[in-house]
FIPA-67781 format. One line per 2 residues: number of its first residue (from 1); for each residue x, y, z of C-alpha. Coordinates in steps of 0.5 Angstrom, whole numbers. Example, Ala and Ser with C-alpha at 12.3 -4.5 7.8 and 13.67 -1.06 7.14 Angstrom:
# residues 2
1	25,-9,16 ~ 27,-2,14
END
This chain:
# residues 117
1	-9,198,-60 ~ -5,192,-61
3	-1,190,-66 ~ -3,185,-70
5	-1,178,-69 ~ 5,175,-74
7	5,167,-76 ~ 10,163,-72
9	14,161,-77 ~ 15,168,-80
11	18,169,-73 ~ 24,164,-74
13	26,168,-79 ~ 27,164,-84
15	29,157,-80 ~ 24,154,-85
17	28,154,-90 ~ 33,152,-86
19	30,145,-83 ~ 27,143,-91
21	35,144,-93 ~ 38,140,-87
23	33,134,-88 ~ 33,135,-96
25	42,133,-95 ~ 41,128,-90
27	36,125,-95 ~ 41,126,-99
29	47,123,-95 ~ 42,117,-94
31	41,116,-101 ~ 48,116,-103
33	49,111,-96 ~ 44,106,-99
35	46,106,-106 ~ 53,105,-103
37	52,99,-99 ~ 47,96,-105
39	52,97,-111 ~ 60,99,-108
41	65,95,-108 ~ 63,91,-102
43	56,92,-103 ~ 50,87,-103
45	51,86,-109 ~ 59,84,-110
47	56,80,-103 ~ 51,76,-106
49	57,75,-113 ~ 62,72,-107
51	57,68,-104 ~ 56,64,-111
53	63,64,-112 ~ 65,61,-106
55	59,56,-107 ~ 62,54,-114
57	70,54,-111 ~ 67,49,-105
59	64,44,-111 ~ 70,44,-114
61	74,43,-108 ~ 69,36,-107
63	70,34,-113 ~ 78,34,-114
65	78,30,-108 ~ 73,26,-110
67	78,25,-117 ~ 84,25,-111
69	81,19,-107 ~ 80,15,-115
71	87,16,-116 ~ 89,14,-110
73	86,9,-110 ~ 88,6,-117
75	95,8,-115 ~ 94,3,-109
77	91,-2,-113 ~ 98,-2,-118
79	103,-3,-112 ~ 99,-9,-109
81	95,-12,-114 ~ 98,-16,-119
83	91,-17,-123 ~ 90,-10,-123
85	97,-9,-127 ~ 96,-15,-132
87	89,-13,-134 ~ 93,-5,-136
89	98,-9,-139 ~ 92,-12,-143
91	88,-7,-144 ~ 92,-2,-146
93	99,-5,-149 ~ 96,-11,-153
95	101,-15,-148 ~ 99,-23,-148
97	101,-28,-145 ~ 106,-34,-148
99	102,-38,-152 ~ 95,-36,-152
101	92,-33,-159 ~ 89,-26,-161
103	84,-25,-165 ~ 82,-18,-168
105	76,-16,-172 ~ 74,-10,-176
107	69,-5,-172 ~ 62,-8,-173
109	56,-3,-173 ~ 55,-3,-166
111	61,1,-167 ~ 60,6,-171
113	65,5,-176 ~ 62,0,-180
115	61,-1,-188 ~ 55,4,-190
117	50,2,-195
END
């Protein structure tokens, strides 16, 4: 008579187990890889934070230039322009020339400051 035939996976001896414990660490080694490349320090999201940043700096960049050529420009206009600085002397130091009279008015409505009723 011949023995019975025993099932392959009794024949391994426990392998079974074994191959279910390696794949369930590697899943594990995978999960903690990926929560690492989306969430770590450099991860995607501090990825995603940087690239706004660097957006928001380089409009701040544009704009200061921007500001830097107005100045330039005015700086460039008070060295050579006559008219330019006649006009600031005017405007912001009440400076008028020999002879002509100045005529100053309360603040109307328009204003803003006027009377209220």
């Amino acid at each position: 008579m011949t023995p019975p035939r025993r099932n392959r996976r009794s024949r391994n001896g426990g392998a079974q187990p074994r191959r279910t414990l390696l794949w369930g660490g590697l899943g594990l080694v995978f999960v903690y890889l990926l929560c690492f490349l989306v969430f770590g320090r450099m991860g995607l999201i501090a990825h995603v934070r940087l690239t706004e940043e660097a957006v928001r700096v380089d409009r701040e960049i544009a704009r200061v230039q921007t500001e830097i050529g107005d100045l330039g420009r005015q700086v460039a206009a008070l060295n050579r322009d006559p008219h330019t600085i006649e006009r600031l002397a005017r405007e912001r130091l009440g400076m008028v020339r020999p002879g002509e009279t100045v005529f100053l008015f309360p603040p109307g409505p328009e204003d803003g400051e006027g009377p209220t009723p």
